[in-house]
N, CA, C and O atoms as a DFTB+ gen file, in Angstrom:
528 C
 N C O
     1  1       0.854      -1.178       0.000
     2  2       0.000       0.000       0.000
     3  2       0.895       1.234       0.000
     4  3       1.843       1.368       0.773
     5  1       0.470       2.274      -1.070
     6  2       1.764       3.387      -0.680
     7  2       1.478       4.593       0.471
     8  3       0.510       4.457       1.220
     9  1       1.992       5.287       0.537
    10  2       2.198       6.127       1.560
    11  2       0.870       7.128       1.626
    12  3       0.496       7.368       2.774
    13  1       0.139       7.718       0.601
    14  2      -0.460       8.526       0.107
    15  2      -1.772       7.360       0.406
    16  3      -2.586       7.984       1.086
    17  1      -2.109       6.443       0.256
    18  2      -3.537       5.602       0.594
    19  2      -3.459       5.503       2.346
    20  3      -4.526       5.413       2.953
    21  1      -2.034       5.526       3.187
    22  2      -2.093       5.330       4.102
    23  2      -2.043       6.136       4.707
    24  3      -2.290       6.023       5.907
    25  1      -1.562       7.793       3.917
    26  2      -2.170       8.908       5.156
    27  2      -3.590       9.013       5.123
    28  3      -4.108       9.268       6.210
    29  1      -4.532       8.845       3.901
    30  2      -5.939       9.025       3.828
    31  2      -6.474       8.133       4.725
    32  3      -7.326       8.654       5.445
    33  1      -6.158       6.342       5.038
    34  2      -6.622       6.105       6.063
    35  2      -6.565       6.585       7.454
    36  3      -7.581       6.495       8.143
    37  1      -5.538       7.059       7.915
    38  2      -5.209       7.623       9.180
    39  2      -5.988       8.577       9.227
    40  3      -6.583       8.616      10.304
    41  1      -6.337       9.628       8.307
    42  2      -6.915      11.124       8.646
    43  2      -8.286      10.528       9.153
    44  3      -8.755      10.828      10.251
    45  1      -9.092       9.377       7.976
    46  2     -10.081       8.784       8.389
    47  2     -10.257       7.841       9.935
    48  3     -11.299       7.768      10.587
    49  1      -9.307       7.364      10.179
    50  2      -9.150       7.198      11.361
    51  2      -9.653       8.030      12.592
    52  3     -10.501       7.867      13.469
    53  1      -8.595       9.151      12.201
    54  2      -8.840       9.983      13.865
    55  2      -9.836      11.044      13.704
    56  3      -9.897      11.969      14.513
    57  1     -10.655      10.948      12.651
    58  2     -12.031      11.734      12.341
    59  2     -12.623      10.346      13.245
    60  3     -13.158      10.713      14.291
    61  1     -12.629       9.152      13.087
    62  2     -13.593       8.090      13.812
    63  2     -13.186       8.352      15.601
    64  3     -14.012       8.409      16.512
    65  1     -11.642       8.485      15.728
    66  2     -11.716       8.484      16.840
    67  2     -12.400       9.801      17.875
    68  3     -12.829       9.870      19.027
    69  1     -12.230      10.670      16.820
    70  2     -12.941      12.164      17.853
    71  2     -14.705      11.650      18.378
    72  3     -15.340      11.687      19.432
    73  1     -14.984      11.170      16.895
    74  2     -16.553      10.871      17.702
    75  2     -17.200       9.905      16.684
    76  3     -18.081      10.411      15.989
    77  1     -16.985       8.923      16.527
    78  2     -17.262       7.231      16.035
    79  2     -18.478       7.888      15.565
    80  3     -19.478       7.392      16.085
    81  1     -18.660       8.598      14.959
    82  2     -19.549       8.791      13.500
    83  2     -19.354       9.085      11.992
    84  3     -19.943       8.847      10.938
    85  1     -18.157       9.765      12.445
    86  2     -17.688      10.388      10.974
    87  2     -16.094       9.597      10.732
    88  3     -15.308       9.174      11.579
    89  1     -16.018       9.600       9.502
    90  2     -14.191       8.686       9.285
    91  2     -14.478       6.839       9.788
    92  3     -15.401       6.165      10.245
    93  1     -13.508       6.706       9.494
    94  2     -13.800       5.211       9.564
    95  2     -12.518       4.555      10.607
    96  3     -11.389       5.045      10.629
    97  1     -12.966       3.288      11.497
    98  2     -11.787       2.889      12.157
    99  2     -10.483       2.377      11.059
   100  3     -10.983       2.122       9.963
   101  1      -9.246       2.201      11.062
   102  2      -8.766       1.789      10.380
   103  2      -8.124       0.023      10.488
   104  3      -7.451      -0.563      11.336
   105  1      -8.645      -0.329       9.365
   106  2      -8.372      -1.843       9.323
   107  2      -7.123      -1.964       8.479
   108  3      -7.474      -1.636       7.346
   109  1      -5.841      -2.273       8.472
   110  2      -4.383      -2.421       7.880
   111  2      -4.204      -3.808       7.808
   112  3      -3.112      -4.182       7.381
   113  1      -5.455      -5.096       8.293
   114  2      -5.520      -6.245       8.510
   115  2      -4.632      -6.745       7.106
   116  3      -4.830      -6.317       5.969
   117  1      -3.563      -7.807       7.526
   118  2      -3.148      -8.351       6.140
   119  2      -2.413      -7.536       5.182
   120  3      -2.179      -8.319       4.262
   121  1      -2.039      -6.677       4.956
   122  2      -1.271      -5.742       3.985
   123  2      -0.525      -5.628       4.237
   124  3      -0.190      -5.519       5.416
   125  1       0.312      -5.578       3.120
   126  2       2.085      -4.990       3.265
   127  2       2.127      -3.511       3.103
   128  3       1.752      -2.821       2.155
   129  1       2.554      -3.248       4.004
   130  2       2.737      -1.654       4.805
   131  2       4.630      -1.316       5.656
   132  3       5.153      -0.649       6.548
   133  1       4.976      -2.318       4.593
   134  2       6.370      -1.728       5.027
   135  2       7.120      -0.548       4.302
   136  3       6.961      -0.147       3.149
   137  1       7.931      -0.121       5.223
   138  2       8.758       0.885       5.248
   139  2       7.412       2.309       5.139
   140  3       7.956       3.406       5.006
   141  1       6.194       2.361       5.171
   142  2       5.649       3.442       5.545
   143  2       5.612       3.966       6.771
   144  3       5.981       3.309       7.745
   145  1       5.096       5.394       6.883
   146  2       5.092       6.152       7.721
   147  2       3.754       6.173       8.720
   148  3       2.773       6.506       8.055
   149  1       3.507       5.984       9.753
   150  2       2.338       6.081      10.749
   151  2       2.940       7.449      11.665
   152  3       2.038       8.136      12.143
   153  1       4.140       7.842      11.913
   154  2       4.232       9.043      13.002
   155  2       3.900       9.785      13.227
   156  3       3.902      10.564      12.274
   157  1       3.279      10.403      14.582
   158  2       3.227      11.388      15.093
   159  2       1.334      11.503      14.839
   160  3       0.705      12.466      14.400
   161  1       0.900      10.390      15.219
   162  2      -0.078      10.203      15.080
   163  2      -1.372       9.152      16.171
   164  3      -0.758       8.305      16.819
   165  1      -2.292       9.125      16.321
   166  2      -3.629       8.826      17.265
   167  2      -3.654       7.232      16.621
   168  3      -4.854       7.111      16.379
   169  1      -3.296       6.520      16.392
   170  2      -3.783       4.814      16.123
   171  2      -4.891       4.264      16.998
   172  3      -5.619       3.340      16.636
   173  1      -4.963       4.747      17.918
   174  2      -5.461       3.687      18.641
   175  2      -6.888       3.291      18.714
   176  3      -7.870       4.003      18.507
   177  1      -6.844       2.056      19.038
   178  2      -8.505       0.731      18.452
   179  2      -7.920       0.675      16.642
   180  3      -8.933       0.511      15.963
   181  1      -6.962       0.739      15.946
   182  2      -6.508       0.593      14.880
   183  2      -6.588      -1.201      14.533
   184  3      -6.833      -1.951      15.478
   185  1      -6.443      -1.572      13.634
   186  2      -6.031      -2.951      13.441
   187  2      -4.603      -3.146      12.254
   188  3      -4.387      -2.765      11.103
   189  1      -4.028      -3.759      13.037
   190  2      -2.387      -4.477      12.002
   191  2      -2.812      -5.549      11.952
   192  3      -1.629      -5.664      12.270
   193  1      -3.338      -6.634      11.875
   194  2      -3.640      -8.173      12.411
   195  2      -2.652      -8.943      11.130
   196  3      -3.209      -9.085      10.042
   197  1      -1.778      -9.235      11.219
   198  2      -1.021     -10.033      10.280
   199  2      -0.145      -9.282       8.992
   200  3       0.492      -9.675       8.015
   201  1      -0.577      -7.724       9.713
   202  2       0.193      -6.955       8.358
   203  2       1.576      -7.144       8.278
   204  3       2.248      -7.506       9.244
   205  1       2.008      -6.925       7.217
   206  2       3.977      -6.762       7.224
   207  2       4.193      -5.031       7.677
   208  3       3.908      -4.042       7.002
   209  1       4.593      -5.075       8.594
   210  2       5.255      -3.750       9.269
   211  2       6.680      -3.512       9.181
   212  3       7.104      -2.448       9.633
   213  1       7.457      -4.316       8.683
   214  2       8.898      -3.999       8.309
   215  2       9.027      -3.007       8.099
   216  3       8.543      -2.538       7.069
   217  1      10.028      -1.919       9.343
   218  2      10.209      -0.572       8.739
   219  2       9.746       0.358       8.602
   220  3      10.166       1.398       8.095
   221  1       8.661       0.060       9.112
   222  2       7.185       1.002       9.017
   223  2       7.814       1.764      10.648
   224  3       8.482       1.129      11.464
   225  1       7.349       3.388      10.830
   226  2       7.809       4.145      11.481
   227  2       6.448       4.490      12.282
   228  3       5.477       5.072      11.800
   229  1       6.571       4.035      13.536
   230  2       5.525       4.629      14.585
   231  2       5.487       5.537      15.527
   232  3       4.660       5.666      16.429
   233  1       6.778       6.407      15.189
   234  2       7.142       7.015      16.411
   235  2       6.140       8.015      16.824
   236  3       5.255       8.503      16.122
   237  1       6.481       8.319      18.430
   238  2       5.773       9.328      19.135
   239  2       4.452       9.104      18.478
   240  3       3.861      10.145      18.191
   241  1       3.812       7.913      18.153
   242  2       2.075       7.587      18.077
   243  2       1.528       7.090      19.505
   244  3       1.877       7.151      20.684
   245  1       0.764       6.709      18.949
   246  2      -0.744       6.751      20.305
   247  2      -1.110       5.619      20.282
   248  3      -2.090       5.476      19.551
   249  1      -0.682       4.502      20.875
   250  2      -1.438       2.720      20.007
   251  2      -2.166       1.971      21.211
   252  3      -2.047       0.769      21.451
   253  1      -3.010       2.965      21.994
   254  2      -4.299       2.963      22.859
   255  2      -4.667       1.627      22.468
   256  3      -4.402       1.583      21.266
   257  1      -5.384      -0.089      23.020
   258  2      -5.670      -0.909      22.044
   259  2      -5.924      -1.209      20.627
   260  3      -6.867      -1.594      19.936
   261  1      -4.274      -0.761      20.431
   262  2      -4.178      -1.000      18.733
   263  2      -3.598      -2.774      18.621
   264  3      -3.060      -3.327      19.580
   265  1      -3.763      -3.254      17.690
   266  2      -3.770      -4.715      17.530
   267  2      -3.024      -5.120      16.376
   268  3      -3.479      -5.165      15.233
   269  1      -1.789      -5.428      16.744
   270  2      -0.984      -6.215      15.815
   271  2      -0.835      -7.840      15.817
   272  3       0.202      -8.490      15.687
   273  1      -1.938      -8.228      15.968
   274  2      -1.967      -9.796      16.366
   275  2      -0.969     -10.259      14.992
   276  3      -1.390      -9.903      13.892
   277  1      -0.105     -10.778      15.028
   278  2       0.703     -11.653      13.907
   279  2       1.470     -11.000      13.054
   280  3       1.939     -11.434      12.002
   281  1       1.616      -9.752      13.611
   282  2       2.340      -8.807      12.519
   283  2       3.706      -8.674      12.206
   284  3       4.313      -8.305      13.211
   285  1       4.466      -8.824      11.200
   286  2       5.477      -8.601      11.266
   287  2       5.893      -7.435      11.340
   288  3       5.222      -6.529      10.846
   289  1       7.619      -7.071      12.247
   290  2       7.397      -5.591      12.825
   291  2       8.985      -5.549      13.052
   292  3       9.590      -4.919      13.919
   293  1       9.616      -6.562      11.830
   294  2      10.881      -6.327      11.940
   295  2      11.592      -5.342      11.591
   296  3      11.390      -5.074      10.407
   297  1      12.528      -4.506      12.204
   298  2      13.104      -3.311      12.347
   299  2      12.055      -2.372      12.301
   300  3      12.360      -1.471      11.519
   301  1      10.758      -2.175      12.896
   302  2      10.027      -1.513      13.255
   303  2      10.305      -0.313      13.929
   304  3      10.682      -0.652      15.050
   305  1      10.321       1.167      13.819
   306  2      10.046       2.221      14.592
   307  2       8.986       2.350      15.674
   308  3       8.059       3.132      15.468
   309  1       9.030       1.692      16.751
   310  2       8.117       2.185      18.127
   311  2       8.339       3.022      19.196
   312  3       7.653       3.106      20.214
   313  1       9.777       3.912      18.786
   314  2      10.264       5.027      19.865
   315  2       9.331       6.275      20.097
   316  3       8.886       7.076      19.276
   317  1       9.135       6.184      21.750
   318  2       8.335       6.990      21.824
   319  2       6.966       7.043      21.956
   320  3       6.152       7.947      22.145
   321  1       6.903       5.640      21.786
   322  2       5.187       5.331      21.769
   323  2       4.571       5.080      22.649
   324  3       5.112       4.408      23.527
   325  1       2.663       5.652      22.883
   326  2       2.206       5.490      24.021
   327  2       1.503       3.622      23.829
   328  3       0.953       3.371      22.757
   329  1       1.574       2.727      24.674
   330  2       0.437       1.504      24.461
   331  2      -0.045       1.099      25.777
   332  3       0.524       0.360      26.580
   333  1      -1.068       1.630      25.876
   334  2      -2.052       1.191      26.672
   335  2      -3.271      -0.026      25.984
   336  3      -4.098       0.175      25.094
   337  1      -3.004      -1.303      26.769
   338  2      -3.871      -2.441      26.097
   339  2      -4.005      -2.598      24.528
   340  3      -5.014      -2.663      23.825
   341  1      -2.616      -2.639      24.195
   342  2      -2.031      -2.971      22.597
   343  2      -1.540      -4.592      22.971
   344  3      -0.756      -5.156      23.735
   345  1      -2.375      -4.884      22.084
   346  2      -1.998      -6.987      21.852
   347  2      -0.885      -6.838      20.174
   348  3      -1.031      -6.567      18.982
   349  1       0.289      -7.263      21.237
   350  2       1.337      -7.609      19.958
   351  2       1.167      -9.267      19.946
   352  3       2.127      -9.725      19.326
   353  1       0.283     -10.329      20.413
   354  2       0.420     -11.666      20.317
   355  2       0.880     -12.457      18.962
   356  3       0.274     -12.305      17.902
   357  1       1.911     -13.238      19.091
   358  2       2.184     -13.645      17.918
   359  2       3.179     -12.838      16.944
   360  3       3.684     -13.550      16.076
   361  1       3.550     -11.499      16.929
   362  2       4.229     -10.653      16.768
   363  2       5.271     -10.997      16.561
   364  3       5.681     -11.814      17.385
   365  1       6.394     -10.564      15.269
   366  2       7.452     -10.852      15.552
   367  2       8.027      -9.456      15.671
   368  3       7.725      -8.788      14.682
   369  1       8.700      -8.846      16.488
   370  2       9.365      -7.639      16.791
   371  2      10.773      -7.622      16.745
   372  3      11.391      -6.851      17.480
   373  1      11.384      -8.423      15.925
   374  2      12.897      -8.434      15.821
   375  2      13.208      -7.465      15.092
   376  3      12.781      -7.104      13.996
   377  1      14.416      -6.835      16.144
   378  2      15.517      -5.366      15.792
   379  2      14.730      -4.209      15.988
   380  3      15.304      -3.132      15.827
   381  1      13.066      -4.203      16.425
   382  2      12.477      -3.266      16.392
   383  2      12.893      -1.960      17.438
   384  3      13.442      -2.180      18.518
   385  1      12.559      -0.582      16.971
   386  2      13.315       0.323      18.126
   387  2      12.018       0.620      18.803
   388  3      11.003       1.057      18.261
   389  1      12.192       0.317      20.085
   390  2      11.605       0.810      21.151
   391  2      12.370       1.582      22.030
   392  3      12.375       1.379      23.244
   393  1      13.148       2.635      21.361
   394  2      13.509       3.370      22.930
   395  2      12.563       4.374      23.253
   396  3      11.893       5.101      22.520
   397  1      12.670       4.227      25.143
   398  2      11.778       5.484      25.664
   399  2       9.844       5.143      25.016
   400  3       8.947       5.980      24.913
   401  1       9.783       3.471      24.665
   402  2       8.230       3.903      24.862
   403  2       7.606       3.312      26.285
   404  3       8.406       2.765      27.044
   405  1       6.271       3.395      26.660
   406  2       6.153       3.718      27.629
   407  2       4.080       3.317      27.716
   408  3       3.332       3.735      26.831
   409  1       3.715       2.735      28.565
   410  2       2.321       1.991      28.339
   411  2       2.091       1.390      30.040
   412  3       2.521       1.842      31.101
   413  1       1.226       0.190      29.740
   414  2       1.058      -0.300      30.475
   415  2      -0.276      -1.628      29.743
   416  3      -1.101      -1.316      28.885
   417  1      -0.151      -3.119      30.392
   418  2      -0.688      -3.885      30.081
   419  2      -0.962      -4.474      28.914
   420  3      -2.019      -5.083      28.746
   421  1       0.230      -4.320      27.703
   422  2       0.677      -4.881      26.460
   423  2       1.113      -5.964      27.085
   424  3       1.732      -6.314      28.090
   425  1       0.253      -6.622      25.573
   426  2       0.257      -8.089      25.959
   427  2       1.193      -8.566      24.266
   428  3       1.001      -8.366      23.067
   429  1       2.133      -9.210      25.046
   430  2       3.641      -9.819      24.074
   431  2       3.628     -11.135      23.982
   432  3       4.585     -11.766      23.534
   433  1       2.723     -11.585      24.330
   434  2       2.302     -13.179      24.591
   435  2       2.854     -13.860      23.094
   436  3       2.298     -13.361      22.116
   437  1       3.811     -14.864      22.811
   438  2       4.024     -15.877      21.968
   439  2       5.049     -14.681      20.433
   440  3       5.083     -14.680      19.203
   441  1       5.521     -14.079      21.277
   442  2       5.836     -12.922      20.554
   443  2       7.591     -13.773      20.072
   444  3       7.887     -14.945      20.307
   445  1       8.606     -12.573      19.273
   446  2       9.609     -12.774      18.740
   447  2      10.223     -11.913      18.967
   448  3      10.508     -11.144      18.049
   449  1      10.646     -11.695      20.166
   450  2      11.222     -10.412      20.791
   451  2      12.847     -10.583      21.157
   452  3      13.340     -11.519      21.785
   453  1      13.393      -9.679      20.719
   454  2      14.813      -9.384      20.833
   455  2      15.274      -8.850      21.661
   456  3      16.250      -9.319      22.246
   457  1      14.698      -7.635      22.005
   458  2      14.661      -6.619      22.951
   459  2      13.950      -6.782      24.135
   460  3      13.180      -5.914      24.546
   461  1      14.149      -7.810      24.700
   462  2      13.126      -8.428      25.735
   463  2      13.427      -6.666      27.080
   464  3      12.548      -5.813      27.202
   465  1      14.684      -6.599      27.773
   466  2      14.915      -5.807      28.636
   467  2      14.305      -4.652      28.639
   468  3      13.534      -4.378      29.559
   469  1      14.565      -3.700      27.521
   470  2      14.063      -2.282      26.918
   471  2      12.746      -2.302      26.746
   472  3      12.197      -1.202      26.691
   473  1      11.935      -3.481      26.624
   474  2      10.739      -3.693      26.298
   475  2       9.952      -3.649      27.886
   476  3       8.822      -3.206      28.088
   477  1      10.918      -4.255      28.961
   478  2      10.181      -4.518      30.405
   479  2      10.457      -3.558      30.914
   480  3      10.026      -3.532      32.067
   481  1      11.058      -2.585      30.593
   482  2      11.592      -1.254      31.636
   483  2      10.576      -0.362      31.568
   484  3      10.118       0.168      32.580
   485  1      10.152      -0.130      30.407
   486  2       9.145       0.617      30.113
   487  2       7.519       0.351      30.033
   488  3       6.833       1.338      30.300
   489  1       6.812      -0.882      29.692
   490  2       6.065      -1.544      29.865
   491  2       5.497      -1.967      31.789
   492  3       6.101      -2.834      32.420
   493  1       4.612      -1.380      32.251
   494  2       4.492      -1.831      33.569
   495  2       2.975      -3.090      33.049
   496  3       2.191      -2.884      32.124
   497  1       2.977      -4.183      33.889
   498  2       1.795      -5.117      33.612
   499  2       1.854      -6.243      32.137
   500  3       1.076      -7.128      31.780
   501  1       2.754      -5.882      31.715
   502  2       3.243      -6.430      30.766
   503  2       2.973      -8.016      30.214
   504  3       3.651      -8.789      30.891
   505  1       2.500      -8.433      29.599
   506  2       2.494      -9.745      29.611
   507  2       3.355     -10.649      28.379
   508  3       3.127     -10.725      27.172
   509  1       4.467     -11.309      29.251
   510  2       5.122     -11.813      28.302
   511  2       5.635     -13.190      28.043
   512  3       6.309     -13.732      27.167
   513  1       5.025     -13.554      29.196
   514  2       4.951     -15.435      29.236
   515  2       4.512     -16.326      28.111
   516  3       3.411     -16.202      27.575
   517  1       5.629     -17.459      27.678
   518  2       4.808     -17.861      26.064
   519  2       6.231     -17.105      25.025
   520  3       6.285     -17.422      23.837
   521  1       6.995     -16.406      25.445
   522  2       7.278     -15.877      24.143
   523  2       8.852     -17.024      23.840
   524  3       9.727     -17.512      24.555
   525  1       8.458     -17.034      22.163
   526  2       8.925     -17.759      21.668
   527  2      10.600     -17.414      21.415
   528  3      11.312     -18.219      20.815
């Protein structure tokens, strides 16, 4: 998907999130969405569910129960990010940058995590039992 279809979903996005009438939630379910841009932006209740995220840049976003169930998210940009009740299950997050993000009750369950330490410092409630 190029860059230009994926800012139009986002704008539509956070028109849904101000008041779930107007804009649409955004579904990214399944698509290759690497090396695009998401930063500096509201995701959250978003769906990744199995997308390719390689490279794809999230910084300083908002991923409030955003859902990457199965996503690939290798060398991923997550510096800076807020996640409150974001399910990375199944996830593979290898080389991804997480410095300085910061949440609570992300669930990493059966995940592919590299960065296990940097990931628990910042994460309080964390769930990461299961990971592969």
């Amino acid at each position: 998907m190029n860059q230009a279809t994926v800012d139009k979903m986002i704008v539509e996005h956070e028109q849904w999130l101000d008041d779930h009438e107007t804009g649409n939630r955004a579904d990214f379910s399944n698509l290759d969405l690497s090396s695009n841009s998401f930063a500096y932006h509201d995701l959250s209740y978003a769906i990744f569910d199995g997308a390719n995220l390689s490279r794809a840049d999230f910084e300083d976003d908002i991923l409030n129960g955003t859902s990457f169930v199965g996503a690939i998210m290798i060398a991923t940009d997550l510096s800076y990010a807020a996640m409150f009740g974001t399910d990375f299950q199944y996830a593979e997050l290898t080389n991804a940058f997480v410095d300085d993000i910061y949440g609570a009750g992300v669930d990493f369950r059966h995940c592919l995590i590299d960065d296990f330490e940097e990931i628990s410092q910042h994460i309080s409630d964390a769930r990461f039992d299961d990971e592969v």
